[in-house]
C-alpha positions as a printed Julia matrix, in Angstrom:
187×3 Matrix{Float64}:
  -1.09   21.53   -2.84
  -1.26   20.81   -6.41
  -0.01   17.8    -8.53
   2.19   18.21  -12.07
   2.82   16.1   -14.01
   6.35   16.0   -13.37
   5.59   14.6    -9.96
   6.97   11.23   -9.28
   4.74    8.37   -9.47
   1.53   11.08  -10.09
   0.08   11.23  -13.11
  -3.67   11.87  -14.55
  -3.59    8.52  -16.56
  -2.68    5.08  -15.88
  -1.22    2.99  -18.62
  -3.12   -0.31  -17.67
  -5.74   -1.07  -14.87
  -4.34   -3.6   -12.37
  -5.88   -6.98  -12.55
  -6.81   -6.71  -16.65
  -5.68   -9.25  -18.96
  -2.61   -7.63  -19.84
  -1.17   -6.98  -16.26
  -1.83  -10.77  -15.35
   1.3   -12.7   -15.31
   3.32   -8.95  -15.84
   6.21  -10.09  -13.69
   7.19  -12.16  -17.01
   8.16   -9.26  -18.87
  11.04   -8.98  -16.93
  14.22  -10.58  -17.76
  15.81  -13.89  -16.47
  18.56  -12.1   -14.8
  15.6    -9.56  -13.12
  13.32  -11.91  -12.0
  15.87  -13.98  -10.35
  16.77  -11.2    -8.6
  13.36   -9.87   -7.72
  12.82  -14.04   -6.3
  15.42  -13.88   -3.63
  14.37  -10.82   -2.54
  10.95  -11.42   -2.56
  12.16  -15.47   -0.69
  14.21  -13.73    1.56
  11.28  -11.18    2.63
   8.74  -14.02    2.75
  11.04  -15.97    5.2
  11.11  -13.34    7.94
   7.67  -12.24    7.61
   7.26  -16.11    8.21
   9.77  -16.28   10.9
   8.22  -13.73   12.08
   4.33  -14.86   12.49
   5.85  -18.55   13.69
   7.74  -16.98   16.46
  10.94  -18.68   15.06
   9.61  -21.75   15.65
  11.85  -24.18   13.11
   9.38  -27.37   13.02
   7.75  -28.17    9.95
  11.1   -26.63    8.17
  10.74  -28.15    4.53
   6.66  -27.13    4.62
   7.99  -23.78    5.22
  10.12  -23.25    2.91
   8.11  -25.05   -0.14
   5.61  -22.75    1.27
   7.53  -19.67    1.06
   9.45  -20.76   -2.29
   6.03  -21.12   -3.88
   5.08  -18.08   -2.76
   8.02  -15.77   -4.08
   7.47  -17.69   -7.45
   4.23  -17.0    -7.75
   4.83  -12.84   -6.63
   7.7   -12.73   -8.96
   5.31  -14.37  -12.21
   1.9   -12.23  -11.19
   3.82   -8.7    -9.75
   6.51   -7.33  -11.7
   9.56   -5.95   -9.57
   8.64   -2.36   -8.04
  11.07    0.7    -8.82
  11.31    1.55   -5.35
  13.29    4.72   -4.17
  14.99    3.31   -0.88
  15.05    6.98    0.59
  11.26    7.57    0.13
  10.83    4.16    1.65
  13.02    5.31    4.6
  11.06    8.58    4.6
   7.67    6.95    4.82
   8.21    4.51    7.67
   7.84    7.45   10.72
   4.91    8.17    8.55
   3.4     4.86    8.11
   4.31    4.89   12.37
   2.77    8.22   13.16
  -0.7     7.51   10.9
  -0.62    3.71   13.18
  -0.59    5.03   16.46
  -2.87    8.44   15.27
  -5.31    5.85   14.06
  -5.24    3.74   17.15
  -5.53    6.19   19.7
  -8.81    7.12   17.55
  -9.91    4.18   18.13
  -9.15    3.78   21.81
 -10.7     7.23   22.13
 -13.8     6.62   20.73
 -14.48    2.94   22.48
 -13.23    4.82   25.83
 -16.11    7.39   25.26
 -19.02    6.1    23.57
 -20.03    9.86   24.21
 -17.85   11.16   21.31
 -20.79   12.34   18.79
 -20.47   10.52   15.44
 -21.24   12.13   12.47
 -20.2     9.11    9.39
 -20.57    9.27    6.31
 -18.57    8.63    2.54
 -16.45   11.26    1.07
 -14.71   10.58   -2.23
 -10.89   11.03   -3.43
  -9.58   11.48   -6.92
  -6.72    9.34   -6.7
  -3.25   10.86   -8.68
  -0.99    7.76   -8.39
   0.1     6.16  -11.17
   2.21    3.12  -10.28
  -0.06   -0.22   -9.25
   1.75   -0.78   -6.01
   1.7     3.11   -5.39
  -2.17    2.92   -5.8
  -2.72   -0.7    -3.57
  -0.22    1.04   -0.49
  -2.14    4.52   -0.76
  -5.79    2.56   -0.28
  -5.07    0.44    2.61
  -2.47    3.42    4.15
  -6.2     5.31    3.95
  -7.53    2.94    6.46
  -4.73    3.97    9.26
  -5.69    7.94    9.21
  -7.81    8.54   12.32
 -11.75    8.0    11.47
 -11.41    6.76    8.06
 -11.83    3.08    6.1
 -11.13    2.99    2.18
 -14.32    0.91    0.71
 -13.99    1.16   -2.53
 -11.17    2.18   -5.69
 -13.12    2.96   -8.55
 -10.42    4.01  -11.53
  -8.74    6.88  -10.08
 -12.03    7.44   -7.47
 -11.82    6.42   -4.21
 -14.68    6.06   -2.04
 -13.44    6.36    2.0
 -15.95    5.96    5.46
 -15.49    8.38    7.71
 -16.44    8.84   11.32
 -16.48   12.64   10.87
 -17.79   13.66    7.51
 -17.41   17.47    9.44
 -13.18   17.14    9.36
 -11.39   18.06    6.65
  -9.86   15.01    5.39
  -8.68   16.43    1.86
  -5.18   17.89    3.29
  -3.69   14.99    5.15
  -5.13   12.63    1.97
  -2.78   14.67   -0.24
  -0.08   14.86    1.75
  -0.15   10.62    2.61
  -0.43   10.63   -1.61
   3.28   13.11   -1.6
   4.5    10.5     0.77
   3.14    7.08   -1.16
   4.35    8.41   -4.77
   7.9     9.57   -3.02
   8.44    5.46   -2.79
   8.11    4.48   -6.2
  10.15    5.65   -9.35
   7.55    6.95  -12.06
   7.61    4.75  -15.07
């Protein structure tokens, strides 16, 4: 599989690295009218991933939402809104599901039979995502793939631990990348 430059959200260069001083308070480039917008969503997202971990528990109600009010502020200011494609999004859930349970049977495997010959190492991966979030998803997505941890993201280099340095890990990294840059619109 080969990557053009025509792919979405795949490209050879990146405009700006993440975290330098011009992509620090990036989500103010954004209009009024946008980052309202990307604030509610961002509130409303924050207040069922809190409902969520509180078990819809409703004490300490005004703590929680200054909490999660602060928190979409601050998102919106430091992360500018993502051009997401909702069908790649929809596409890459049984994906994100399949790589979980893949990765966790691994893992139950391997603690089940301390037997199972390790042969760990480092590979690295030429990342060919372009977009920020694209990049962030893709590293820690890594980390689900049976046998393998993402350690470190060095420009478009990505240095993974693997259990097995003797699989082939190269085909099902590309093919996570098709499914990461299918998300996000290519700026």
């Amino acid at each position: 599989m080969t990557f053009k430059k025509s792919d979405p959200g795949i490209s050879k260069n990146r405009s700006s690295e993440p975290g330098s001083a011009e992509s620090l308070f990036s989500g103010l480039k954004a209009g009024p009218a946008d980052m309202t917008k990307t604030f509610l969503i961002r509130w409303i997202i924050f207040a069922l991933i809190w409902w969520g971990l509180s078990a819809g528990a409703g004490g300490q109600t005004v703590l929680s939402m200054a909490i999660i009010s602060l928190s979409a502020a601050l998102s919106t200011l430091l992360v500018p809104s993502q051009a997401i494609i909702p069908y790649g999004a929809l596409r890459f859930i049984p994906v994100f599901i399949h790589l979980s349970v893949l990765g966790g049977l691994d893992v139950a495997t391997r603690a089940f039979r301390p037997s199972m010959p390790l042969k760990t190492g480092f590979i690295s991966y030429t990342l060919h995502l372009n977009h920020p979030a694209a990049r962030i998803l893709f590293v820690w997505t890594v980390s689900l793939l049976p046998g393998t941890a993402s350690v470190k993201l060095n420009d478009q280099m990505l240095r993974i631990h693997v259990l097995d340095r003797e699989l082939t890990h190269e085909k099902r990294l590309k093919e996570l990348e098709q499914h990461i840059a299918g998300i996000f619109r290519h700026h």
